[in-house]
C-alpha positions as a Python dict, from the first residue, in 0.01 Angstrom:
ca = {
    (1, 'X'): (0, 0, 0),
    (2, 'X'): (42, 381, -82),
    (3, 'X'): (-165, 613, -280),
    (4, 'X'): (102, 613, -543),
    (5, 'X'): (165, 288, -614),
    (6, 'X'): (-268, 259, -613),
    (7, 'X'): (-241, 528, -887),
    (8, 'X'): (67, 371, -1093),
    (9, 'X'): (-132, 63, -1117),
    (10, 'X'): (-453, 167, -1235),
    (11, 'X'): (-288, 416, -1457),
    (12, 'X'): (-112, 104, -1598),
    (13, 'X'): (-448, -108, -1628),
    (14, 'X'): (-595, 144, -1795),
    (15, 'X'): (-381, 219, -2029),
    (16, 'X'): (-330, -109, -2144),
    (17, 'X'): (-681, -168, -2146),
    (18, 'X'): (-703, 160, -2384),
    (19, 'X'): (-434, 69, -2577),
    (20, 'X'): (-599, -311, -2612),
    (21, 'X'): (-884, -166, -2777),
    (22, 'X'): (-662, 56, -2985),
    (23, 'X'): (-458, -200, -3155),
    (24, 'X'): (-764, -454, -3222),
    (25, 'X'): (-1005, -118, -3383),
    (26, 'X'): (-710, 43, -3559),
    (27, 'X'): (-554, -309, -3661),
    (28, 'X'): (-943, -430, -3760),
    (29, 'X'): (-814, -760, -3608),
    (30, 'X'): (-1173, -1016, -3585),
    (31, 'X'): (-1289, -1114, -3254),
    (32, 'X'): (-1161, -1473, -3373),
    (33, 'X'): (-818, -1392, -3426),
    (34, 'X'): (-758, -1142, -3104),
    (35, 'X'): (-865, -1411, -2870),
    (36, 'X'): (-470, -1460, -2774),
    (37, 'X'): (-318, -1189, -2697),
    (38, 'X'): (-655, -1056, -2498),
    (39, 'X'): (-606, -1360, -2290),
    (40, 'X'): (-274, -1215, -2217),
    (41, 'X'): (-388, -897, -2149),
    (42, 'X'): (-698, -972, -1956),
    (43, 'X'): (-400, -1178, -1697),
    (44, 'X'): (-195, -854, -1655),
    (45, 'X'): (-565, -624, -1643),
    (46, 'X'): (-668, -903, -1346),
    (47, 'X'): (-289, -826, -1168),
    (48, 'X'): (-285, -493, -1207),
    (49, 'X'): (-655, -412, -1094),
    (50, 'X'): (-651, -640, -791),
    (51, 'X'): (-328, -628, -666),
    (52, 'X'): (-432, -272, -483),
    (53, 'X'): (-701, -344, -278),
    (54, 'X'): (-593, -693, -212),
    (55, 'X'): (-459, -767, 142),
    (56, 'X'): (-317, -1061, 54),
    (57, 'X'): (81, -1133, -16),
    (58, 'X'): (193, -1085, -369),
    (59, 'X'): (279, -1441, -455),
    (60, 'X'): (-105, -1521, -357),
    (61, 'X'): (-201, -1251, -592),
    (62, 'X'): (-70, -1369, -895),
    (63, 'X'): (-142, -1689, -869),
    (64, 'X'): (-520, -1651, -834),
    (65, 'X'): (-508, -1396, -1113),
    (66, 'X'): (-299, -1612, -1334),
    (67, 'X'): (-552, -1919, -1234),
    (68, 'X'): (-900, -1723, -1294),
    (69, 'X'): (-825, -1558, -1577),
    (70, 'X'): (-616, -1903, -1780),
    (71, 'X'): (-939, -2093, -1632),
    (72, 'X'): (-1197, -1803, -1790),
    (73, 'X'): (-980, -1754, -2137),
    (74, 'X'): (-927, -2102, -2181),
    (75, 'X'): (-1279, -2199, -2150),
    (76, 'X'): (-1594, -2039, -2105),
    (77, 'X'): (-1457, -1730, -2312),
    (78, 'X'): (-1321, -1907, -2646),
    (79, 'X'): (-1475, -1804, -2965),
    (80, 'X'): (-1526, -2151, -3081),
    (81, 'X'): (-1464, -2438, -2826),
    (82, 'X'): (-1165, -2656, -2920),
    (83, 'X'): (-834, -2825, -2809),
    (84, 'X'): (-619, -2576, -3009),
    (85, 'X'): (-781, -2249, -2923),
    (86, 'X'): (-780, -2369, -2556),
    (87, 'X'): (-382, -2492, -2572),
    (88, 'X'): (-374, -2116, -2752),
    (89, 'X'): (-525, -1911, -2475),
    (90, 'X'): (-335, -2109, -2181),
    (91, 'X'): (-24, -2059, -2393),
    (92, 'X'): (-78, -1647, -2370),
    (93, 'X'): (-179, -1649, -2044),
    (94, 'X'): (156, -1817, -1916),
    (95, 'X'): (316, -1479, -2126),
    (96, 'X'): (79, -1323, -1974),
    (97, 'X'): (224, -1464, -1573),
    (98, 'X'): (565, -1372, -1708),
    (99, 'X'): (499, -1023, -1726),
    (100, 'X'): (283, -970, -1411),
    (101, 'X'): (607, -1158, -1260),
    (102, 'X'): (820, -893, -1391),
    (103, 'X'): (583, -595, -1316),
    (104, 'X'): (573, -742, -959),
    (105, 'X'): (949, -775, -968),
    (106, 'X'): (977, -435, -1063),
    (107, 'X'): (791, -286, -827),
    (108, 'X'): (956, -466, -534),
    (109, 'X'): (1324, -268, -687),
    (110, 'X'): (1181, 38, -694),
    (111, 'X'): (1018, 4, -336),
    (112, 'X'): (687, 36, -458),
    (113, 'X'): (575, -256, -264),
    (114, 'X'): (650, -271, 115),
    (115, 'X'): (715, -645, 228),
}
């Protein structure tokens, strides 16, 4: 993996983890309520911080990202343990697969990725 595409993808983490933090201050959205679009986030964050330094094919990328992060949101990190928040989180972390499919897709157009 280049330089460049290292930098595009840690420019993109950050930025949407700055622009996370952002829209839940600004927005003065509880810690109750922002639970499921975070778990969203926190899927594309894991993808996008991960995927360069990993050696490993793309496909095996996202699916351990997509699998840590629905396992973490959709249990040990809910803000009260129930059925509902837990269908919740999983729900926004499959939105959360679709997009890291589509960055990934992305990047293979624009020959950012070298396979």
């Amino acid at each position: 993996m280049s330089k460049n595409m290292k930098r595009v993808y840690l420019t993109l983490a950050i930025a949407l983890l700055i622009g996370m933090g952002l829209y839940t201050y600004l927005n003065h959205i509880p810690k109750a309520e922002a639970f499921g679009y975070e778990s969203m986030v926190f899927c594309i964050l894991g993808y996008l911080a991960y995927r360069p330094f990993s050696k490993q094919d793309e496909f095996r990328v996202i699916v351990f990202t997509f699998l840590t992060m629905a396992l973490l949101r959709g249990t040990a990190l809910l803000p009260q343990f129930s059925f509902n928040n837990m269908i919740m989180a999983w729900g926004w972390c499959v939105l959360g697969l679709i997009v890291v499919c589509l960055i990934s897709f992305v990047a293979r157009k624009t020959n950012l990725i070298k396979e």
